[in-house]
Structures are given as C-alpha cells and as structure tokens.
NUTI-514688 format. One record per residue: residue in three letters; residue number from 1; x, y, z of N, C-alpha, C in turn. Coordinates in nm, 4 decimals. Each point is the difference from the previous one (the first is absolute). Example, Ala and Ser with C-alpha at 12.3 -4.5 7.8 and 13.67 -1.06 7.14 Angstrom:
// NUTI-514688
residuo	num	nx	ny	nz	cax	cay	caz	cx	cy	cz
ala	1	1.3190	-0.5690	0.7800	-0.0890	0.1190	0.0000	0.0900	0.1200	0.0000 .
ser	2	-0.0350	0.1050	-0.0720	0.0820	0.1190	0.0060	-0.0770	0.1090	0.0730 .
//
This chain:
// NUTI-514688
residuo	num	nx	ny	nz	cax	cay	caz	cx	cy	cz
unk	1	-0.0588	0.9285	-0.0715	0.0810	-0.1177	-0.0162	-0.0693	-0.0944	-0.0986 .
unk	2	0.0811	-0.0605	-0.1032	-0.0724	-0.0682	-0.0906	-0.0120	-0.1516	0.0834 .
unk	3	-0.1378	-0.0637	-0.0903	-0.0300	-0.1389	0.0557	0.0377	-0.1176	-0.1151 .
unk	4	0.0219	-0.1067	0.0528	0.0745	-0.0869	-0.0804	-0.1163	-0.1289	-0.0142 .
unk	5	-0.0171	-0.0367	-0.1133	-0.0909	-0.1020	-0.0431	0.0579	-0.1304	-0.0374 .
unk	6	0.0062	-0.0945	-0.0639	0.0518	-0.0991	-0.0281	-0.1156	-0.1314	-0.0316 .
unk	7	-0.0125	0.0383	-0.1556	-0.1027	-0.0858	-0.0699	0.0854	-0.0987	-0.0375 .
unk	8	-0.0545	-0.1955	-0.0004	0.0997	-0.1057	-0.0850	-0.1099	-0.0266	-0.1411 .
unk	9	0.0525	0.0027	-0.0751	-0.0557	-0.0703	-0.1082	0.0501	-0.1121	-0.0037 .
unk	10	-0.0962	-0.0706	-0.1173	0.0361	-0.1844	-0.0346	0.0820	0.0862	-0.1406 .
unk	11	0.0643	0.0727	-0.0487	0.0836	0.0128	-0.0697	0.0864	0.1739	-0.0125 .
unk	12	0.0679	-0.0276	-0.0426	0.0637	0.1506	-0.0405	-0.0488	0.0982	-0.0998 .
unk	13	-0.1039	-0.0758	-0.1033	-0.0844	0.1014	-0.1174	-0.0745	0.0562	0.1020 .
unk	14	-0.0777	-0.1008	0.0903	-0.1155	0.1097	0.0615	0.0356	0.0583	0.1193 .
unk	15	0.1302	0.0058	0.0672	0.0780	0.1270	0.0579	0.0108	0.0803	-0.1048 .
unk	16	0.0612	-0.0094	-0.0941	0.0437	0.1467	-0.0719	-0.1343	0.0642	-0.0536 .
unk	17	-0.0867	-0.1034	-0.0455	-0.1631	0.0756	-0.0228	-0.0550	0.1260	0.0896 .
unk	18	0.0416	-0.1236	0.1076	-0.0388	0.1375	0.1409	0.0733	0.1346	-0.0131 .
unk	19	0.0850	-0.0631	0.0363	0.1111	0.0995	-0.0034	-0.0101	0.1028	-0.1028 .
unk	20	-0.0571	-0.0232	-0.1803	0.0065	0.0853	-0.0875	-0.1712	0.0845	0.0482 .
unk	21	-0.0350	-0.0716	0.0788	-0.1279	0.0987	-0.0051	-0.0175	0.0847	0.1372 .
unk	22	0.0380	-0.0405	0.1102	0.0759	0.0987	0.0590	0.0549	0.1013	-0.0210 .
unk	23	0.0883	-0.0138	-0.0861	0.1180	0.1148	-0.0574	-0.0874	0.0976	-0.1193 .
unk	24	-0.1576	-0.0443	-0.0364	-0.0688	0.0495	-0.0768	-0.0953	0.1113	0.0928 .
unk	25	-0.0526	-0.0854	0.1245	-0.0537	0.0725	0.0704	0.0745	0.1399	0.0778 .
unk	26	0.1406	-0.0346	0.0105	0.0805	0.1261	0.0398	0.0423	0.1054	-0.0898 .
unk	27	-0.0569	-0.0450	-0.1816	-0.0014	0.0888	-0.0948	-0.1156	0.1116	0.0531 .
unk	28	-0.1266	-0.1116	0.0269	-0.0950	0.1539	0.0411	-0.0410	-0.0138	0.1224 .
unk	29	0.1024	0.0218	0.1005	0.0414	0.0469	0.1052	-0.1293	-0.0361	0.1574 .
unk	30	-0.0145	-0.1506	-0.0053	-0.1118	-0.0432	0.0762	0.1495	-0.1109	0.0710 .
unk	31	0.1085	0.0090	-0.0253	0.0689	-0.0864	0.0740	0.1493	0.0791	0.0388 .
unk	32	0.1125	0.0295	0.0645	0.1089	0.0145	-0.0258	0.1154	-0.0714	0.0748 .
unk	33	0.0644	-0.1158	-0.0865	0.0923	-0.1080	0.0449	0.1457	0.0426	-0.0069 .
unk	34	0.0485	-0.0510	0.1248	0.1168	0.0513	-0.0221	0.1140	-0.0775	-0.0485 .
unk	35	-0.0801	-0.1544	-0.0103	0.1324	-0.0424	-0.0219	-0.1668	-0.1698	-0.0372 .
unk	36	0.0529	-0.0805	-0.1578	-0.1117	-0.0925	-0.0207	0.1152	-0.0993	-0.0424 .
unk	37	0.0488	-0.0813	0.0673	0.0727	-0.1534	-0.0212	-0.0597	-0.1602	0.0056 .
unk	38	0.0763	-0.0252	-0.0945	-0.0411	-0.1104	-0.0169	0.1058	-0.1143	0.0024 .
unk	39	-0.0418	-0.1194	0.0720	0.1323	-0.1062	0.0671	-0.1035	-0.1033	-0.0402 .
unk	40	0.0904	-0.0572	-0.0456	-0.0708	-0.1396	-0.0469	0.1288	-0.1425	0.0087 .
unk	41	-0.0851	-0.0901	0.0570	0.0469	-0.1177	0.0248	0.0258	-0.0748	-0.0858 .
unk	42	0.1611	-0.0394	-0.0650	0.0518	-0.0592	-0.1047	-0.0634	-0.1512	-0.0023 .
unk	43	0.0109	-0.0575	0.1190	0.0189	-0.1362	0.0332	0.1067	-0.1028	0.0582 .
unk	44	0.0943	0.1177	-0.0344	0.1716	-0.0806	0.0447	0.0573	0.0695	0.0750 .
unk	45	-0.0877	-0.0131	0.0979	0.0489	0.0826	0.1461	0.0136	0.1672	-0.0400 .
unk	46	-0.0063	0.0635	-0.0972	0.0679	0.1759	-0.0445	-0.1748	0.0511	-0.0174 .
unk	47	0.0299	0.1166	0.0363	-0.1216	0.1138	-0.0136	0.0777	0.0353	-0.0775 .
unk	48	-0.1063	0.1183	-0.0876	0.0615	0.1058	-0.0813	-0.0935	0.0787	-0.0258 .
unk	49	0.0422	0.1264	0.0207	-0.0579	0.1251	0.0413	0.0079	0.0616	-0.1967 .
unk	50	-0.1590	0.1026	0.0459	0.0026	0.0536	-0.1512	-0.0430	0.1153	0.0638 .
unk	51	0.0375	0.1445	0.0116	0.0063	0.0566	0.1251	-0.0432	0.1567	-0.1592 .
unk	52	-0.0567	0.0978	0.0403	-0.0095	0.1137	-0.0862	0.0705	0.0821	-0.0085 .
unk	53	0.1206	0.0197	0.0947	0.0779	0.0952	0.0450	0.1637	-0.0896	0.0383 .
unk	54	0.0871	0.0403	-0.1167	0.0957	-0.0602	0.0112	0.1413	0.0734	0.0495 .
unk	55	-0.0112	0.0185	0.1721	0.1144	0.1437	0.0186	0.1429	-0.0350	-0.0535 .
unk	56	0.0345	-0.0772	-0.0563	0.1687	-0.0175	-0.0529	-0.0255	0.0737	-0.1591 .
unk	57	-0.1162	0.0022	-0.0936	-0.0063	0.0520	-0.0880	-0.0138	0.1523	0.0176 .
unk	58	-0.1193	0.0210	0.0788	-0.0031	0.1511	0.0660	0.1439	0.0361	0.0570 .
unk	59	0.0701	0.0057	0.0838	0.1291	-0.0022	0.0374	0.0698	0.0203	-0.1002 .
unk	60	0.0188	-0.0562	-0.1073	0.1173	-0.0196	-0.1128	-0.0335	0.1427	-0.0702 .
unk	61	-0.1207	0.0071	-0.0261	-0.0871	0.0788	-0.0922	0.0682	0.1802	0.0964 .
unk	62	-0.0669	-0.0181	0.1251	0.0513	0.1116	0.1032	0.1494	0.0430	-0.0274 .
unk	63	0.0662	-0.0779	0.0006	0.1051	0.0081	0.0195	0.0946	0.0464	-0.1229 .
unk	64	-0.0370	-0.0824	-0.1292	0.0232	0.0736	-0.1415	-0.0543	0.1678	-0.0411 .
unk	65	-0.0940	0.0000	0.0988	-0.0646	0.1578	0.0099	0.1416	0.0940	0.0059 .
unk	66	0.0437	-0.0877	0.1541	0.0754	0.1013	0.0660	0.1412	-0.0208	-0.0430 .
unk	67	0.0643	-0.1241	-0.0386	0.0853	0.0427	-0.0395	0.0142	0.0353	-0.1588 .
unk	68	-0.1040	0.0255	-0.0453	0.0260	0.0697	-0.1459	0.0307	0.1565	0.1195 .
unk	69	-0.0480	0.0533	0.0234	0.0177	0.1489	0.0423	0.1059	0.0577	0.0756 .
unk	70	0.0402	-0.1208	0.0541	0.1386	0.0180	0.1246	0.0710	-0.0197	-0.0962 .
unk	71	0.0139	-0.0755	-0.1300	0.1300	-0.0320	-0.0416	-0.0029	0.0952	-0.1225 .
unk	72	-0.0951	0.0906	-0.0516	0.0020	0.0721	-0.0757	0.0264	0.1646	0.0593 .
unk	73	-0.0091	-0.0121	0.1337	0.0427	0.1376	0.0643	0.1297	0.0152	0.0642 .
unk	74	0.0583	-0.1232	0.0690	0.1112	-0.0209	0.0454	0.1110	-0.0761	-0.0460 .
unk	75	-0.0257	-0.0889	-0.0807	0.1125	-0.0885	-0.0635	0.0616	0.0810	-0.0795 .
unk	76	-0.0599	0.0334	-0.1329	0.0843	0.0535	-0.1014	-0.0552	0.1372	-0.0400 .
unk	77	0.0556	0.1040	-0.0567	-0.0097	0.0884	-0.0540	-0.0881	0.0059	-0.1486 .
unk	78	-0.0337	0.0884	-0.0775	-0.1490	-0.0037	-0.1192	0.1066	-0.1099	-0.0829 .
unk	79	0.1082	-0.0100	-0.0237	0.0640	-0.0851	-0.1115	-0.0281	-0.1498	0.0223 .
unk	80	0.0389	0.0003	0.1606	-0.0049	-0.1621	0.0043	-0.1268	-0.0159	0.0843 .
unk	81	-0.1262	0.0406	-0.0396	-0.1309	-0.0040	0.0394	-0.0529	-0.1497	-0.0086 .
unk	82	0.0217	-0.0451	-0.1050	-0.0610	-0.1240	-0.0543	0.0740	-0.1120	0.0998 .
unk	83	0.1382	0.0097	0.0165	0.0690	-0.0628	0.0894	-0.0502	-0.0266	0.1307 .
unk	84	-0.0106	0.0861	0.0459	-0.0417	0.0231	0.1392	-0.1537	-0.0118	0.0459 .
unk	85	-0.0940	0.0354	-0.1388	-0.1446	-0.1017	0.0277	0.0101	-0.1355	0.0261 .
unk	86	0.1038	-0.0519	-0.0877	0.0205	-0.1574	-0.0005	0.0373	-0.0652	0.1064 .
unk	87	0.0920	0.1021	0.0283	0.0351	-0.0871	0.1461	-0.0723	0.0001	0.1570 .
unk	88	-0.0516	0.1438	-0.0597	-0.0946	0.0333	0.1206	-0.1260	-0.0931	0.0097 .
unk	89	-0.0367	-0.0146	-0.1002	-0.1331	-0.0823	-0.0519	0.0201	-0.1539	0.0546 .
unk	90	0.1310	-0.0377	-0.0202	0.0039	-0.1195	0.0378	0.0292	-0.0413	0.1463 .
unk	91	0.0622	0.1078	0.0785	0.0404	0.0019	0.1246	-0.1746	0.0431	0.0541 .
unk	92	-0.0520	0.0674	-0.0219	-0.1054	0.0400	0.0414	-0.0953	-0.1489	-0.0112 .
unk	93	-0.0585	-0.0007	-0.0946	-0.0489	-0.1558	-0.0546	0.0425	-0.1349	0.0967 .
unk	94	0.1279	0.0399	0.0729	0.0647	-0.1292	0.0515	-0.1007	0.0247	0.1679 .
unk	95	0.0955	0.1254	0.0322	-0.0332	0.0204	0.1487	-0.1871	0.0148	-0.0065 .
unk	96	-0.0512	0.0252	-0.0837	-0.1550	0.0463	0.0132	-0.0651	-0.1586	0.0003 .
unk	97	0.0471	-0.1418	-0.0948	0.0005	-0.0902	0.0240	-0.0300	-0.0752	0.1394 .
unk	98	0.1541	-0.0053	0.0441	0.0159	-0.0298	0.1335	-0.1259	0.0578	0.0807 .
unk	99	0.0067	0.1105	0.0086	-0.0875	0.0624	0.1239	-0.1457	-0.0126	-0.0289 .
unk	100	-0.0223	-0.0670	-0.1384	-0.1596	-0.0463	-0.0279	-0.0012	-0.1164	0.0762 .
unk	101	0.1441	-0.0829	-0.0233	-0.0436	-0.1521	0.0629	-0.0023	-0.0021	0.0927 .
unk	102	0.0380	0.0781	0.1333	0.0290	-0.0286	0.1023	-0.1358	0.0860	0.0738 .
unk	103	-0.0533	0.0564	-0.1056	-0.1162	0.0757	0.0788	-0.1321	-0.1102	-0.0536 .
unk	104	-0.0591	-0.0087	0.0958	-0.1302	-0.1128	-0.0578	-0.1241	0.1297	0.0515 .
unk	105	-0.0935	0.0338	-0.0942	-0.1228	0.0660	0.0254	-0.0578	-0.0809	-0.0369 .
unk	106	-0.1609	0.0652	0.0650	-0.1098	-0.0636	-0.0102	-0.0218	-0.1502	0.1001 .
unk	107	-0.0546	-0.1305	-0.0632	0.0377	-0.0912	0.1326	0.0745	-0.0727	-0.0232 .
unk	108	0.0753	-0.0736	0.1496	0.1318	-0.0646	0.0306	-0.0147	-0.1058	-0.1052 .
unk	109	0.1397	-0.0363	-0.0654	0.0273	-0.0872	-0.0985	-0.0693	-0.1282	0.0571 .
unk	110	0.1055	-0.0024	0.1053	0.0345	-0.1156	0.1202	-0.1125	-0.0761	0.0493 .
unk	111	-0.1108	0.1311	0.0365	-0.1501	-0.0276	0.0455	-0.0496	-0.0901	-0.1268 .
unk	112	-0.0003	0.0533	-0.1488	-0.1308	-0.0500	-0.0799	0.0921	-0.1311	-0.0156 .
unk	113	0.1093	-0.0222	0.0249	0.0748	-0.1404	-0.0648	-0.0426	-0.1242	0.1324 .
unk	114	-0.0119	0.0336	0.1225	-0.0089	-0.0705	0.0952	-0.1517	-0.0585	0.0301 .
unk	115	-0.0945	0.1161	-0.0484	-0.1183	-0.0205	-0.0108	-0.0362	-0.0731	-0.1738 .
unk	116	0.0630	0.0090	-0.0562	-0.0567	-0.0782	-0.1473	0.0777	-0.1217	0.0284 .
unk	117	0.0545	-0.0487	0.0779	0.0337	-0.1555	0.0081	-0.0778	-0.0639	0.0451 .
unk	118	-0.1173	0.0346	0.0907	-0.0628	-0.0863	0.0557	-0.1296	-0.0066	-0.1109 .
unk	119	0.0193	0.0614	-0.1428	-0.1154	0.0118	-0.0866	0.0398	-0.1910	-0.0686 .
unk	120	-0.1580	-0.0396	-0.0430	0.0610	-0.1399	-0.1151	0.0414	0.0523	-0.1123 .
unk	121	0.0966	-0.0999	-0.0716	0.0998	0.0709	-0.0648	-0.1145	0.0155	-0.1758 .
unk	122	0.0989	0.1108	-0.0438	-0.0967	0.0568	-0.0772	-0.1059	0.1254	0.0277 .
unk	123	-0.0564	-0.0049	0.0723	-0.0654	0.1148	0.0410	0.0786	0.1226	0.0616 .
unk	124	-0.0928	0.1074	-0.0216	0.0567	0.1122	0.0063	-0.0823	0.1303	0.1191 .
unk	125	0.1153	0.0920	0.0305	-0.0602	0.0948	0.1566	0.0121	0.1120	-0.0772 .
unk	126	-0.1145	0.0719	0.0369	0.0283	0.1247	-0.0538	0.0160	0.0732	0.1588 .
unk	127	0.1294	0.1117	-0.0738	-0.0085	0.0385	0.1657	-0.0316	0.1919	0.0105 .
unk	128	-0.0946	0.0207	0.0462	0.0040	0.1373	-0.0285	-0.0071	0.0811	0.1186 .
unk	129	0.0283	0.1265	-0.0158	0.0065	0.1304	0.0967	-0.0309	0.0693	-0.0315 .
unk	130	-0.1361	0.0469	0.0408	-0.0973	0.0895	-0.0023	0.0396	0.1185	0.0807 .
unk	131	0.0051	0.1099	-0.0632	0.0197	0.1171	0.0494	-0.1571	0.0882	0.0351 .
unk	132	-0.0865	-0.0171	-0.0927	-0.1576	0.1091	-0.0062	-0.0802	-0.1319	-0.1101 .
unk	133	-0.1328	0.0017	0.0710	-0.0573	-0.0501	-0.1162	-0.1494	0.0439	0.0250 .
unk	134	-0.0849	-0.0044	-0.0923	-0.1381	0.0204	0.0419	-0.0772	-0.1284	-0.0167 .
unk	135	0.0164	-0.0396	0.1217	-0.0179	-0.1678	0.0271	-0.1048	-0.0083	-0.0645 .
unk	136	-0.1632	0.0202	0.0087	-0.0737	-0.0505	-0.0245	0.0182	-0.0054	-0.2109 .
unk	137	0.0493	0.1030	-0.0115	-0.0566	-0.0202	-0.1825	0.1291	-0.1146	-0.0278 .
unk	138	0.1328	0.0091	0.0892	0.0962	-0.0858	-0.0728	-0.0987	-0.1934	-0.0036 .
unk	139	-0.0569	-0.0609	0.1124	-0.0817	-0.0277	0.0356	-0.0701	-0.0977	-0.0899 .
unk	140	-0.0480	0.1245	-0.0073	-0.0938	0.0105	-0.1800	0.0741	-0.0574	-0.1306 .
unk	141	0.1148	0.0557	0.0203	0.0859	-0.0345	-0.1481	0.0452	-0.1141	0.0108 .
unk	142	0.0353	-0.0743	0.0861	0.0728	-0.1231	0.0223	-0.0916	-0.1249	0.0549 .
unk	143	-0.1179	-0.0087	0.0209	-0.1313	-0.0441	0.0442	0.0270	-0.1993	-0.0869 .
unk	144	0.0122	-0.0237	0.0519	-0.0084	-0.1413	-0.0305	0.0937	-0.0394	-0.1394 .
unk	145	0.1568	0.0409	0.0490	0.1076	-0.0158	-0.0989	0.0939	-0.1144	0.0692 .
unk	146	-0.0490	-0.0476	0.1174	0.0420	-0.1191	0.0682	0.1460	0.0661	0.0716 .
unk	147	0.0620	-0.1327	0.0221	0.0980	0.0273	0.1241	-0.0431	-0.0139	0.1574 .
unk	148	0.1065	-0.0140	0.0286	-0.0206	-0.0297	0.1519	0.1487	0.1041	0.1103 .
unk	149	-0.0965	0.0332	0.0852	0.0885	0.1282	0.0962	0.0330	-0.0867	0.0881 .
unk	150	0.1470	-0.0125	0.0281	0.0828	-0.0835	0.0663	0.0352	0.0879	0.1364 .
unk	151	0.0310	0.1306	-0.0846	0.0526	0.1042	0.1187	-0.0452	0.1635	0.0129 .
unk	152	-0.0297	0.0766	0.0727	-0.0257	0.1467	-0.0371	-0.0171	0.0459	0.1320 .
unk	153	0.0573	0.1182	0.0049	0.0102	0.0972	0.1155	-0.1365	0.0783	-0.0089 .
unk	154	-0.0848	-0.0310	-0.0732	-0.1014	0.0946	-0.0063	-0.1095	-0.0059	0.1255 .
unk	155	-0.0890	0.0296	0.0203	-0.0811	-0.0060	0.1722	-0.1100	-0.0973	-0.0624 .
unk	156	-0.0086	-0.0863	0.1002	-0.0791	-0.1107	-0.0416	-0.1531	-0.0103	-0.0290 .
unk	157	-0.0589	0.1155	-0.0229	-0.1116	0.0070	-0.0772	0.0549	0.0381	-0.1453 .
unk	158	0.1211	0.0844	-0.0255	-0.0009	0.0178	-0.1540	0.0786	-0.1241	-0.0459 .
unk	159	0.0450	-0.0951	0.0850	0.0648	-0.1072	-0.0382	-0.1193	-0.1372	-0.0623 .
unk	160	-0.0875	0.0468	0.0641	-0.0697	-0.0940	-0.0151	-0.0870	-0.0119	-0.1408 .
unk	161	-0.0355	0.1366	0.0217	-0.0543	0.0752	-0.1511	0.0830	-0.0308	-0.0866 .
unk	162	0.1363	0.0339	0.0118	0.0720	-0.0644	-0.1362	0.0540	-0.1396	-0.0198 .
unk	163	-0.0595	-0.1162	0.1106	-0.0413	-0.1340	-0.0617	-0.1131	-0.0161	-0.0506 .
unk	164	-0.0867	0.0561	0.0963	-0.1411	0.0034	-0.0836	-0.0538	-0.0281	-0.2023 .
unk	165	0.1007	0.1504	0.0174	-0.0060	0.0555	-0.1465	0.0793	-0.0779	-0.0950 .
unk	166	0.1078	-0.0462	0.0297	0.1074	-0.0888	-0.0787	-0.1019	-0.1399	-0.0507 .
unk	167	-0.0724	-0.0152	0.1021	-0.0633	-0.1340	-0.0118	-0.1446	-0.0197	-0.0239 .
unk	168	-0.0289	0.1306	-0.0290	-0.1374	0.0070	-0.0699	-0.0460	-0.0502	-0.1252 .
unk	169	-0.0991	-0.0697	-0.0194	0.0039	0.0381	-0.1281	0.0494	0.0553	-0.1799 .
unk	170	0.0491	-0.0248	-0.0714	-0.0021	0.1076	-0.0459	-0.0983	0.0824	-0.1114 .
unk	171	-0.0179	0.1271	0.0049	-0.1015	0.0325	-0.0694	-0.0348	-0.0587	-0.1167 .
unk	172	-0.1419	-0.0140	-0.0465	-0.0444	-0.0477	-0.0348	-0.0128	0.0711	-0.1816 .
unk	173	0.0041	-0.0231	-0.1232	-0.0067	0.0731	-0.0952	-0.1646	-0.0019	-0.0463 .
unk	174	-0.1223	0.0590	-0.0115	-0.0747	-0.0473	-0.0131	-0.0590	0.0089	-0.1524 .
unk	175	0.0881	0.0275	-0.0844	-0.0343	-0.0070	-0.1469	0.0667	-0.1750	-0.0369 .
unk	176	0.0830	-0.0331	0.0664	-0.0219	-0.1530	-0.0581	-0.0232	-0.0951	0.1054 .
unk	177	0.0017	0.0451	0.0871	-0.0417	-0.1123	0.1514	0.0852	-0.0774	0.0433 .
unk	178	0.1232	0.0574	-0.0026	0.1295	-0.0408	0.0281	0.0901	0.0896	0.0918 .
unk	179	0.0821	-0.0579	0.0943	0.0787	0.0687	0.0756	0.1178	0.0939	-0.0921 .
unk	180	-0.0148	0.1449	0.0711	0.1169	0.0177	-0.0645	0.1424	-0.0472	0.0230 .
//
C-alpha cells in the first residue's frame, strides 16, 4: 500500500523544485511515486491543483485509440474509412473524456483542496504517494531542501527522518564555502 506525504512550501517554485527532483530520483529508480501534486493557495479563498497526471486527457487520448478502430472496423466499409475514423475518433475522444473525469487516480482531488486551505495564502503542498523508495539514499538527495511535513502515513520513525532531512542543513559546497 502506498504512503502519502504532504510537504508545504513558502511557495510553489520550491514545490515544483521538489517535485522535479523527486521525479529525477524515480529516473534512477531509488523512489517510485504514484501520483506527485501540487495545490497551492491562491489567496481568494480557491486552491489550485497542478497535478502530473491529467485522467480527462488520458481518457480522451484512450478513447480516440478506440474509437479510431471501432469506427474503422464497424462504421464504414475500405471506401468510407476516413469517414468512420472521424467519427469514431470523435465519439471515442468524447466518451474516453468523460470517463477520465469522472475517474480521479492517484490522490483525492477533494482531500489536497481541503487540506491546502488551511495553507497561508501563497504557499504551496506538495502532495505525494509513495509507492517503493530506498529511503535512506532518497534522504540523502533531498537533505536540507527545506519544507515542512504537515501530513504522512509513513511510521513514525521514517516520518521523522524525513523532517529531519528536509530541515537539515544544506550541503555544504566546499570549493567556494558556500551552501549549495
């Protein structure tokens, strides 16, 4: 069962920072997320979600799959081929739509919007779902990149470790004596 984290930043660059280096660490395979959103507090009462996985596009996309093939096997015959992609494509595209929007993966819309209201406005939650990670090197990679853990299902020694680490330091560069 994946575990759910929920870092706030004092802005939305350094959610998506996270977020892009995360999504770096699951390039070489020390993390695997199933789902990395980001809700950030407008100021005028509205969240707004910047989410990686958009199922009404997936859906549409699915669905133009299928009805290119249904409408090129069943609508029309080899003459009116082109016809019957078109319409299939678009009927497909429609219904594959729908059934993206109405399907929500990864985490609840509802959840990250209810929980980013109580953020000050402007700042930003990163919200993630951890499927596998190899805690200690991720750890390592993210070691004093700031943020603060609001929420996480994780067991409260690795929870703690990953405030720890958020709020460490950050490494040190020692060719100019400056933080990196």
């Amino acid at each position: 069962m994946p575990d759910l984290a929920v870092i706030v930043y004092p802005s939305e660059e350094q959610a998506e920072e996270m977020r892009r280096k995360l999504l770096q660490l699951q390039k070489e395979y020390l993390i695997e997320l199933d789902d990395a959103a980001i809700a950030v507090n407008t100021g005028n009462g509205h969240v707004r979600l910047n989410q990686l996985l958009n199922p009404t596009a997936a859906g549409a996309l699915s669905g133009s799959m299928w009805g290119l093939l249904l409408g090129a096997l069943f609508l029309m015959p080899v003459a009116g081929l082109a016809i019957g992609a078109v319409s299939g494509v678009a009927l497909g595209a429609a219904s594959g739509a729908i059934g993206g929007a109405l399907t929500d993966l990864g985490i609840d819309d509802n959840f990250m919007k209810e929980l980013s209201q109580k953020l000050a406005p402007g700042h930003a939650a990163l919200f993630l779902l951890i499927r596998k990670v190899s805690f200690e090197k991720v750890l390592e990679a993210i070691k004093g990149s700031g943020g603060e853990v609001i929420k996480a299902s994780l067991d409260p020694e690795k929870e703690q470790a990953l405030r720890d680490a958020l709020a460490a330091a950050a490494p040190s560069d020692t060719s100019t004596g400056r933080s990196a």
